[in-house]
N, C-alpha and C positions, 0 to 999 in steps of 0.2 A: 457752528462749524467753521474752523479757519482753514479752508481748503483751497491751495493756488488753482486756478484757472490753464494759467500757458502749461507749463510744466515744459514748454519744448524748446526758452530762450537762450540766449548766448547767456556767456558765464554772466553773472550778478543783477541775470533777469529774473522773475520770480521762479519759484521753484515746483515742479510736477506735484501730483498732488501726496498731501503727507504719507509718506511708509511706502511710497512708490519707487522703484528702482529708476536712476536714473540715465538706465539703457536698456528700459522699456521702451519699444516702439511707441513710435508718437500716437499712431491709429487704436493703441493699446490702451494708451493713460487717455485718449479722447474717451475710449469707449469705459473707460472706468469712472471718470466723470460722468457720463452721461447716466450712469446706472447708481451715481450717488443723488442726481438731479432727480430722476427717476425712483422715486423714494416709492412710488406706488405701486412700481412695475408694471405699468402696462405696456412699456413699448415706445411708447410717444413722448416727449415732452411738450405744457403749454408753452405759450407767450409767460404766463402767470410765474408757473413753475420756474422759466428760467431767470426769470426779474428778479425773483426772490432770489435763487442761487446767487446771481449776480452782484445781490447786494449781499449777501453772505460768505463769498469766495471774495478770494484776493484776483482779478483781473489783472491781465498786466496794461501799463497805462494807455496804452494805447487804444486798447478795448474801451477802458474809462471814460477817455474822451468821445469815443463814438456813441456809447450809453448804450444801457442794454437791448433797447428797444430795435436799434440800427443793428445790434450784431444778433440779434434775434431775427430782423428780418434778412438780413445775408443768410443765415442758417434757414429758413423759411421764404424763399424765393416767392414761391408761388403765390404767398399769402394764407394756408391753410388753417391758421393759429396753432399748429402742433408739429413736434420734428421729428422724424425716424432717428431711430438709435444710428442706424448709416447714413444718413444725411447730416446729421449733430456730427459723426466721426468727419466725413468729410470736409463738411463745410470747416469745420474746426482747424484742421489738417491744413486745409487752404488757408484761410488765414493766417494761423500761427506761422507758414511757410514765408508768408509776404509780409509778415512782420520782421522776420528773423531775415529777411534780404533787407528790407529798407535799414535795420539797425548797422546791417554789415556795410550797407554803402553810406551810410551816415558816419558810421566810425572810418571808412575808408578814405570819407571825403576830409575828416576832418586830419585828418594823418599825413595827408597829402597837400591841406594848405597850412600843417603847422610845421612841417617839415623840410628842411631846407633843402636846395636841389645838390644832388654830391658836388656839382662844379662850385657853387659857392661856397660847402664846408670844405673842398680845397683848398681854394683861394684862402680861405680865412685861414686854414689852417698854416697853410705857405707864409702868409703875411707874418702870422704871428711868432712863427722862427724865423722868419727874419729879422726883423725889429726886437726879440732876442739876441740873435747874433749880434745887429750893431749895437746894442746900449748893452752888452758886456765885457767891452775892452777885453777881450782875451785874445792875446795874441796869437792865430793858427799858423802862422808862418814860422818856418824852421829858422 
């Protein structure tokens, strides 16, 4: 099964899960996953169950690095070993939220220190019609 995980990233983050529209509610495609995780239908998913998904779904990287175990127990706070269909919606929802702010203030940050400030694309830009002007000997005088 190669089925994305986020489904709810900025552009050329992984993508919702396959044949899924993508402006379905995010609580929507949670709750679609969790009901493909949920192969058995009971309602719950294990620890077990979601490990396995996890290494069978594409995560996006950041889940990756947490490893399934850690975003299994964020979705299972309590420690139960098994998650409600709306606790998997939520918890999921939550995440995927505060992944998709840290990307947007990672791309923000980086925008903002490769980006010059407008006073000095003026300056530069002034400079360089000038030093135009004088090393073209054209005369502007009538």
């Amino acid at each position: 099964m190669s089925t994305a995980i986020s489904g709810m990233g900025m552009a050329g983050a992984s993508q919702a899960m396959t044949g899924a529209s993508m402006r379905m509610p995010p609580a929507q495609k949670m709750a679609n996953l969790f009901d493909k995780i949920d192969s058995s239908g009971t309602g719950s998913i294990s620890k077990a169950q979601f490990e396995q998904a996890f290494s069978t779904l594409k995560p996006p990287s950041e889940f990756k690095s947490m490893g399934a175990s850690a975003v299994f127990a964020k979705l299972d706070p309590n420690g139960t070993g098994s998650v409600s269909k709306q606790d998997f919606k939520n918890g999921m929802t939550q995440m995927m939220s505060q992944i998709r702010q840290q990307r947007l203030h990672n791309y923000e940050s980086a925008a903002q220190t490769s980006a010059p400030a407008p006073k000095q694309t003026i300056d530069a830009s002034l400079s360089g019609l000038n030093q135009m002007r004088i090393g073209s000997n054209i005369n502007t005088t009538a």
